[in-house]
N, C-alpha and C positions, 0 to 999 in steps of 0.2 A: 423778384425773380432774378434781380442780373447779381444780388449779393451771393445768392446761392450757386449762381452758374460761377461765380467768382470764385465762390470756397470752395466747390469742387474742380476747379480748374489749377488752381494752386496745388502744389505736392507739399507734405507735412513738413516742416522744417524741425530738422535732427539739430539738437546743440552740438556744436565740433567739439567743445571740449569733452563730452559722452564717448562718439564715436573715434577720436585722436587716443583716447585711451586703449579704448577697445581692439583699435588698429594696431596699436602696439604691443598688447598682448599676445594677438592673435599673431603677429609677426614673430614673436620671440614662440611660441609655443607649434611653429609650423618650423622652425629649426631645429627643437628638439627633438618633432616626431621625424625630421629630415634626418637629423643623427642617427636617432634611433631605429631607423630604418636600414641604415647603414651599416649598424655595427650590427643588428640581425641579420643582414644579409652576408656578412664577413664571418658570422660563426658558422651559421647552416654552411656553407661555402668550405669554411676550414674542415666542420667534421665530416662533409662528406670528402675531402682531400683526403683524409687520414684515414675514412676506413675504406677509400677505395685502396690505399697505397699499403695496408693491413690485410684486407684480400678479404675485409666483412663487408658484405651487401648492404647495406641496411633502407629501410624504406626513409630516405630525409624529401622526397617530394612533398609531403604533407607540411612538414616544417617550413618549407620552400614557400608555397602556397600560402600558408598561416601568415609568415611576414610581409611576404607581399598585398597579401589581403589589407595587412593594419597598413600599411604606408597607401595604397588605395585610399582607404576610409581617413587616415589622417590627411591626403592629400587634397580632398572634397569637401571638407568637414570645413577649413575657410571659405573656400566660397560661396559654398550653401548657406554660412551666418551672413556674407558679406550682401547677398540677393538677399537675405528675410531684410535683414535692416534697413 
């Protein structure tokens, strides 16, 4: 009984050299969606500059929303792995 209460009592041990990798990826690829976030929000940003200053209405909220949505999702998407593991 106490071997068992032992094993369940102990948390599984991850190899560092597994999760050190993983961590590093996850760090380089949460920069890029940071970039990418960025320069989507610089275009949406320029074109609605240009057709407002054009004097064309155009509907860019959706465009707005769509990138912000991906930086949302890419900004969750490490932690959420970083909690499963």
């Amino acid at each position: 009984m106490t071997a068992l209460h032992t094993l369940a009592a102990t948390p599984l041990a991850v190899d560092g050299r597994v999760t050190g990798q993983l961590d590093y990826v996850l760090g380089i690829i949460a920069w890029l969606v940071t970039a990418a976030g960025v320069a989507g929000l610089m275009m949406v940003g320029s074109r609605m500059a240009l057709a407002v200053k054009s004097g064309e209405f155009e509907e860019h909220l959706s465009q707005f929303l769509m990138v912000l949505g991906a930086c949302v999702i890419g900004a969750t998407a490490g932690p959420i792995v970083g909690f499963v593991l």
